[in-house]
C-alpha positions in Angstrom: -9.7 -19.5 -6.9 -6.4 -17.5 -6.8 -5.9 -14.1 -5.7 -4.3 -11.9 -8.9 -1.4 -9.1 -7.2 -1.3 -6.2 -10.0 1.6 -3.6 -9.1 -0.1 0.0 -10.2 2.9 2.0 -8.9 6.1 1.2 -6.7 8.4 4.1 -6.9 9.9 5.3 -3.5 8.7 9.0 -2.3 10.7 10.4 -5.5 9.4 8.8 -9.0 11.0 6.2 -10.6 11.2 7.6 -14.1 7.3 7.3 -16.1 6.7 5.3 -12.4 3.7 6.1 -10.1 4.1 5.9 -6.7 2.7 3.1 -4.4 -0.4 1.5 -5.3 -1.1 -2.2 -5.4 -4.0 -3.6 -6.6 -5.4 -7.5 -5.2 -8.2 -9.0 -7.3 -10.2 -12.0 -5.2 -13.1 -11.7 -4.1 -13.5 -8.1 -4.8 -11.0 -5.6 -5.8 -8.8 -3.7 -2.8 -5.9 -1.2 -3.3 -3.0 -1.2 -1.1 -2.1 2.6 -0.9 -2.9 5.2 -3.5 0.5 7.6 -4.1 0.7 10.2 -6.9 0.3 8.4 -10.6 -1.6 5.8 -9.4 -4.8 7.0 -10.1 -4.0 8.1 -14.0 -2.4 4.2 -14.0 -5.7 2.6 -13.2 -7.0 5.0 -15.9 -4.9 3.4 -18.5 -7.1 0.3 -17.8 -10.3 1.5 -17.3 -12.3 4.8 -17.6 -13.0 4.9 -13.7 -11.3 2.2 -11.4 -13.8 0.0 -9.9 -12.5 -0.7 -6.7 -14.7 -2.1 -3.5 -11.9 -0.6 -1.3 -8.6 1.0 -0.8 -6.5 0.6 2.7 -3.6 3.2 3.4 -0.6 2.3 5.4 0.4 5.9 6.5 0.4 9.3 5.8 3.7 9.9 3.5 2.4 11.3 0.5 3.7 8.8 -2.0 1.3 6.4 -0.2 -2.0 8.4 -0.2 -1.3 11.7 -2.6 -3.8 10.1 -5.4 -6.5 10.1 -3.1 -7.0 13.9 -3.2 -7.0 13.5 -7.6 -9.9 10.9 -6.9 -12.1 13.0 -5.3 -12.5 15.6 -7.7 -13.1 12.6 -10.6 -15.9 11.4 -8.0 -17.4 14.6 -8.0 -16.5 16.2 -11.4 -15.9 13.5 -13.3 -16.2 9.9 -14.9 -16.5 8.5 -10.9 -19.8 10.6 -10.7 -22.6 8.7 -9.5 -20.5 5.5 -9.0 -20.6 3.0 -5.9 -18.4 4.8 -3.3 -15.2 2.8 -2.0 -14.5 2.1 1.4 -11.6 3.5 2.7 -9.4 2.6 5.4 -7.2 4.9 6.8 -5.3 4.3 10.4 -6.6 5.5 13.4 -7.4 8.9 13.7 -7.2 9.3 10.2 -10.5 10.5 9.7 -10.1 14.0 11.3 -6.5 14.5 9.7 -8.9 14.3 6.1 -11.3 16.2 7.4 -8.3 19.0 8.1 -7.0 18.4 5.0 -10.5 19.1 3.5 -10.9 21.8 5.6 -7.8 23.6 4.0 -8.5 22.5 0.6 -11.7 24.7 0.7 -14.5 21.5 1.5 -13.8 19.6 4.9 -16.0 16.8 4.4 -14.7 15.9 0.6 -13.2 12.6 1.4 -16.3 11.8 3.2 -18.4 12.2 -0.1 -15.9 10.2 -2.0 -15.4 7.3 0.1 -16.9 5.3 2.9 -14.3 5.9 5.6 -13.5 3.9 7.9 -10.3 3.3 10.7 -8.5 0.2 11.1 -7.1 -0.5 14.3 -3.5 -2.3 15.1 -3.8 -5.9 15.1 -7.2 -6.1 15.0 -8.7 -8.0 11.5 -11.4 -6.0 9.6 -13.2 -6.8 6.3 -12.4 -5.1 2.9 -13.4 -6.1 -0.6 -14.1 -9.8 0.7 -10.5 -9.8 2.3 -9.7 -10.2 5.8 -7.2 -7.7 6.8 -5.1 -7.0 9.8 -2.9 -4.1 9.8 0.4 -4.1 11.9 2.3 -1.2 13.0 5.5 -0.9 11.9 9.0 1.5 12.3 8.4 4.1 10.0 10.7 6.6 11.8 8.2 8.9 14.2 5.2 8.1 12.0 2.5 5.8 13.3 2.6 3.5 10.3 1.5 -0.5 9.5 1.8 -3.0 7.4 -1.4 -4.9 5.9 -1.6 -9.4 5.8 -4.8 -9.6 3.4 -6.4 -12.6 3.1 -8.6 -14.5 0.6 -9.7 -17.6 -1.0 -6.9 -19.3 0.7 -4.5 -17.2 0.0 -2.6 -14.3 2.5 -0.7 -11.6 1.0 1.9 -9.5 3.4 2.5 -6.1 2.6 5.2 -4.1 4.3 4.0 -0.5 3.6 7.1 1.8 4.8 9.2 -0.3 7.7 12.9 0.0 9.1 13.6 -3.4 10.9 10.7 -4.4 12.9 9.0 -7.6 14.9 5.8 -6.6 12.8 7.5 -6.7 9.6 8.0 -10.9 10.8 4.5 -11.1 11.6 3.3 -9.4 8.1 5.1 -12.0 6.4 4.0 -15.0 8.9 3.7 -18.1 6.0 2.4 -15.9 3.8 1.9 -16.9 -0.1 3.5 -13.7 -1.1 5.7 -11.2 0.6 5.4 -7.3 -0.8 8.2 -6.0 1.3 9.8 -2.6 0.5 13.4 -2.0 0.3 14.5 1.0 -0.1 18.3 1.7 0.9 21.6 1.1 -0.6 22.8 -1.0 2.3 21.9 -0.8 5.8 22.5 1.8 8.9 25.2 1.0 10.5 24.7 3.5 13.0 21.1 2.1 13.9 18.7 4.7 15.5 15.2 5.1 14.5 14.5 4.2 10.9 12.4 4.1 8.7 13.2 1.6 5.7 15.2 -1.3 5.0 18.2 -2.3 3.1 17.5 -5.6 0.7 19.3 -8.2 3.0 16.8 -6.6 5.7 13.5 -7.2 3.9 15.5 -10.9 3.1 16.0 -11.4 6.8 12.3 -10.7 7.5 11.2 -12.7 4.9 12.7 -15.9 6.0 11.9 -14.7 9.6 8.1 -15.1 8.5 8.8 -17.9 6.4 6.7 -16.2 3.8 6.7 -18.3 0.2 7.9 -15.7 -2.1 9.3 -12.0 -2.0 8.8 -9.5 -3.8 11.0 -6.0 -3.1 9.5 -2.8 -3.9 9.6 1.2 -3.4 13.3 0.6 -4.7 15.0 3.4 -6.3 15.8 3.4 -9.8 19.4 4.4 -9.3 19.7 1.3 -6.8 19.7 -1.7 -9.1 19.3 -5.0 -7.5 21.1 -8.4 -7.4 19.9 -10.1 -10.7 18.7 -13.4 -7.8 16.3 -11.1 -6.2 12.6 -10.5 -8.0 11.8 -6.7 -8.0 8.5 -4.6 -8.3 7.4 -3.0 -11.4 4.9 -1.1 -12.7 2.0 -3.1 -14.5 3.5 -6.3 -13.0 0.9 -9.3 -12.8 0.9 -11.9 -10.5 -1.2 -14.9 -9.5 -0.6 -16.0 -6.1 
């Protein structure tokens, strides 16, 4: 039994052109979204009336990677999500109280709360979602704490880079794993080094066959930075079985 990658939305933190932003959707032995940006939510809508997902995991608080979540409260409350199973949500540590904030100034502090079943994940340590095992490891994301996600099921391990400059996680994320999800964002790479917070293509190359990782697959890639014709690139309403 395979594991079934559906790319909801990939655009870096300005849109691709008709693009959402990042959501990725694995189907195994239940249904788990990695990251929810802006778009992503009206995407899944295309396909259903209400996605039914067991659980959605967010890498770090940019809003390309979380925006929709806000959108999917009020269609839990309001709307065709009413009365639905709740999905768990996991958010990185401390993440609870910055929703409840966010709540707080949006007029209802416990709204996520209602919506979802939150939970925190904690670096390097493997928790449970939608019948995947999932470790989360932190990455360079500039001064943001941010990670990376390895999910695993039925055989099959997934590595997802969420938002990384050059990192020893980023190698761990893609240790052997059937699929490599690795974002790459800039034209070429820093020269000047310093803290970053994203990677060039021959960077997210490196760290794949640093992992030794299967396959790659670049994403959060700018439309105005076409790619080598050799590499495989993310696009919305991509399917793949891994």
């Amino acid at each position: 039994m395979s594991v079934k990658l559906t790319v909801v939305g990939c655009s870096p933190a300005w849109p691709n052109p008709g693009g959402a932003q990042s959501g990725y959707l694995l189907d195994g032995p239940g249904r788990l979204l990695l990251d929810c940006g802006p778009g992503v939510l009206a995407k899944l809508r295309e396909r259903e009336e209400w996605p039914r997902v067991d659980a959605i995991a967010i890498t770090h608080w940019h809003l390309d990677h979380w925006g929709d979540l806000v959108p999917w409260v009020w269609g839990s409350a309001f709307g065709p999500g009413a009365g639905l199973d709740k999905p768990d949500l996991w958010v990185p540590p401390d993440g609870r109280e910055m929703l409840c904030a966010i709540g707080g100034r949006l007029g209802q502090r416990e709204m996520f709360d209602e919506a979802f079943e939150l939970h925190e994940y904690e670096d390097g340590v493997p928790f449970t979602a939608a019948g995947f095992e999932v470790t989360a490891h932190r990455v360079l994301h500039y001064q943001l704490l941010a990670f990376g996600f390895r999910a695993s099921a039925n055989g099959t391990t997934v590595g997802y880079s969420g938002d990384s400059g050059p990192s020893d996680g980023l190698v761990e994320i893609a240790r052997d794993a059937d699929l490599f999800l690795c974002e790459a964002t800039l034209f070429a790479p820093n020269p000047e080094g310093g803290t970053r917070g994203h990677l060039a293509a021959e960077e997210a190359i490196a760290a794949f066959e640093a992992g030794g990782a299967k396959r790659l697959l670049l994403t959060h890639r700018p439309f105005e930075r076409p790619l080598e014709d050799s590499l495989e690139l993310a696009h919305d309403g991509l399917e793949i079985e891994i």
